[in-house]
Backbone as CSV, one residue per row, in Angstrom:
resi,resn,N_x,N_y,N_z,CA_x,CA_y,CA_z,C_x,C_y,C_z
1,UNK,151.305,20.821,194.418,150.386,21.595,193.633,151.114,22.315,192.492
2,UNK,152.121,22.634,192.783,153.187,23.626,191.617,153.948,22.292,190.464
3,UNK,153.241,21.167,190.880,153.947,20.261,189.625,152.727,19.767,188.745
4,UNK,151.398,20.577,189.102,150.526,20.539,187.843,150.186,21.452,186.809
5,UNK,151.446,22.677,187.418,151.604,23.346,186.384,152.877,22.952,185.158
6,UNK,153.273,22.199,185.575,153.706,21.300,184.413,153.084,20.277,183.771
7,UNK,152.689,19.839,184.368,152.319,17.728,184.261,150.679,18.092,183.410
8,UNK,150.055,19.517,183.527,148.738,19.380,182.520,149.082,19.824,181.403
9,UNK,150.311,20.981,181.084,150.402,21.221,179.990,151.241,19.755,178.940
10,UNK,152.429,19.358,179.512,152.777,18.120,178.994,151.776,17.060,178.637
11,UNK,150.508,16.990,179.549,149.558,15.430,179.195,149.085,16.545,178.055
12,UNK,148.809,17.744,177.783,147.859,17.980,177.065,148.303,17.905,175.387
13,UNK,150.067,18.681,175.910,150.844,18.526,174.281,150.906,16.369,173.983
14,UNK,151.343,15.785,175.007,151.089,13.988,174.599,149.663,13.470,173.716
15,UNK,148.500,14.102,174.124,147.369,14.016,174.035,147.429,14.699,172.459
16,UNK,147.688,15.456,172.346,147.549,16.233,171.286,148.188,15.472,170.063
17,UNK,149.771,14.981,170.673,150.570,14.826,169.855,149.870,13.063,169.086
18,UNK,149.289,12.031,170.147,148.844,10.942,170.204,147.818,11.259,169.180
19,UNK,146.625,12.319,168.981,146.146,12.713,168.171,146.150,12.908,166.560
20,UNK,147.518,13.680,166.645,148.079,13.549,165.626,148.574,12.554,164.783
21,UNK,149.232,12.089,165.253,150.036,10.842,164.969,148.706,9.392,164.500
22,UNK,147.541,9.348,165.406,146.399,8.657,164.720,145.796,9.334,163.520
23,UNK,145.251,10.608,163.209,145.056,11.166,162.233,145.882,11.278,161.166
24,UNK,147.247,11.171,161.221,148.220,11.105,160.059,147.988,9.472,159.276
25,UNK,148.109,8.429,160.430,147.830,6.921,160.080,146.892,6.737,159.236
26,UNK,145.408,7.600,159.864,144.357,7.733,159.194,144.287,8.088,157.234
27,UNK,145.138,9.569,157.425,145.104,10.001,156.459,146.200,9.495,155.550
28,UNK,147.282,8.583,155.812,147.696,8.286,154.735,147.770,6.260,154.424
29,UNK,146.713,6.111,154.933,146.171,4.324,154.555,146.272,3.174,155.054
30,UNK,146.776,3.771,156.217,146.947,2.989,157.757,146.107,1.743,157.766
31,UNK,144.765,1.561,157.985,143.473,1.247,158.283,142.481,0.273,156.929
32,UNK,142.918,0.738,156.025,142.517,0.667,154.922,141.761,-0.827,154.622
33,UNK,142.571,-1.736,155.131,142.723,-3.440,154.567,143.318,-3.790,155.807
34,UNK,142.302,-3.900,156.628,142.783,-5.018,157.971,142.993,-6.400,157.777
35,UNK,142.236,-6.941,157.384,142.192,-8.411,156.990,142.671,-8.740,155.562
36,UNK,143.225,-8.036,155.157,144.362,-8.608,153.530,145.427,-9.376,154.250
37,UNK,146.253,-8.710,154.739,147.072,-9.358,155.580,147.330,-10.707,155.734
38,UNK,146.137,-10.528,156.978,145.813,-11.762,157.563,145.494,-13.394,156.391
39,UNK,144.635,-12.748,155.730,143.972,-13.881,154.668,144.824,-13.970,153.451
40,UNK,145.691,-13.217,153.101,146.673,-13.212,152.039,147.452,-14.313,152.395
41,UNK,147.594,-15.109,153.582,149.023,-15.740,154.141,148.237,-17.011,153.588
42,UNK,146.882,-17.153,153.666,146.338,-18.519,153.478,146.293,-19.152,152.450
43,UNK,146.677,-18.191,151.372,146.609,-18.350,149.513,147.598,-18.576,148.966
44,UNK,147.369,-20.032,148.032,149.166,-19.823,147.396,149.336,-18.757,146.396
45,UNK,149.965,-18.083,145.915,150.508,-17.280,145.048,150.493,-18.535,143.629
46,UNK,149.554,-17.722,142.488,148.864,-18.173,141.325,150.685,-18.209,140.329
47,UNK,151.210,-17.360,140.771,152.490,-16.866,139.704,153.686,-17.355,140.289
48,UNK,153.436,-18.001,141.362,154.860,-18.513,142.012,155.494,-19.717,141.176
49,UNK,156.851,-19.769,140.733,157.176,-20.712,140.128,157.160,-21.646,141.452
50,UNK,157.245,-23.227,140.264,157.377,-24.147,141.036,158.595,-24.562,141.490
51,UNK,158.800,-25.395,142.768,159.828,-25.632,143.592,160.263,-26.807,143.429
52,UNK,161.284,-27.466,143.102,161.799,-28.511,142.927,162.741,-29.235,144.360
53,UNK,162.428,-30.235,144.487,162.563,-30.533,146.101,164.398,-30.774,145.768
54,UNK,165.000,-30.815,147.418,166.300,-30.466,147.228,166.974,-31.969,146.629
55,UNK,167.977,-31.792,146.363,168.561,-33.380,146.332,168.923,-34.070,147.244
56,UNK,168.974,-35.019,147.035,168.911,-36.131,148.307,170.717,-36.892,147.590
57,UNK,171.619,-36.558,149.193,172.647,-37.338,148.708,172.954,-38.125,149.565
Protein backbone atom coordinates (compact mmCIF):
# COMPACT_ATOMS: atom_id res chain seq x y z
CA UNK A 1 0.00 0.00 0.00
CA UNK A 2 2.98 2.54 0.83
CA UNK A 3 4.28 1.97 -2.89
CA UNK A 4 1.21 3.88 -4.26
CA UNK A 5 2.35 6.63 -2.75
CA UNK A 6 4.89 6.71 -5.22
CA UNK A 7 3.77 4.78 -8.33
CA UNK A 8 0.45 7.52 -8.62
CA UNK A 9 2.41 10.46 -8.42
CA UNK A 10 5.11 9.10 -11.10
CA UNK A 11 2.07 7.62 -13.59
CA UNK A 12 0.62 11.03 -13.11
CA UNK A 13 4.00 13.24 -13.88
CA UNK A 14 4.47 10.19 -17.23
CA UNK A 15 0.91 11.02 -18.12
CA UNK A 16 1.43 14.52 -17.98
CA UNK A 17 4.73 14.47 -19.48
CA UNK A 18 3.21 11.99 -22.60
CA UNK A 19 0.80 14.94 -22.83
CA UNK A 20 3.09 17.25 -23.39
CA UNK A 21 5.30 15.91 -25.61
CA UNK A 22 1.90 15.14 -28.05
CA UNK A 23 0.86 18.76 -27.76
CA UNK A 24 4.35 20.11 -28.61
CA UNK A 25 4.22 17.57 -31.96
CA UNK A 26 0.91 19.11 -32.38
CA UNK A 27 1.98 22.57 -32.11
CA UNK A 28 4.93 22.61 -34.09
CA UNK A 29 3.71 20.47 -37.55
CA UNK A 30 3.99 17.07 -36.58
CA UNK A 31 0.59 15.94 -38.17
CA UNK A 32 0.27 18.31 -40.78
CA UNK A 33 0.79 16.05 -44.20
CA UNK A 34 0.35 12.41 -43.40
CA UNK A 35 0.15 11.16 -46.75
CA UNK A 36 2.89 13.53 -48.63
CA UNK A 37 5.25 11.19 -47.58
CA UNK A 38 3.81 8.29 -48.49
CA UNK A 39 2.64 9.45 -52.17
CA UNK A 40 5.71 11.65 -52.79
CA UNK A 41 7.81 8.22 -53.17
CA UNK A 42 5.45 7.30 -56.17
CA UNK A 43 6.40 10.49 -58.36
CA UNK A 44 9.37 10.99 -60.39
CA UNK A 45 10.94 14.25 -59.57
CA UNK A 46 10.03 16.79 -62.75
CA UNK A 47 13.79 18.49 -62.13
CA UNK A 48 15.82 15.43 -61.68
CA UNK A 49 18.56 15.33 -64.18
CA UNK A 50 18.81 12.49 -66.32
CA UNK A 51 20.86 9.33 -65.58
CA UNK A 52 23.09 7.89 -67.94
CA UNK A 53 23.41 4.09 -67.53
CA UNK A 54 26.89 2.87 -66.23
CA UNK A 55 29.44 1.56 -68.71
CA UNK A 56 29.61 -1.71 -69.64
CA UNK A 57 33.29 -3.14 -69.78
Amino acid sequence: MNALIYLIPIALLLGLLGLGAFLWALKSGQFDDLDGAAERILFDDEDAPDREPPPRS
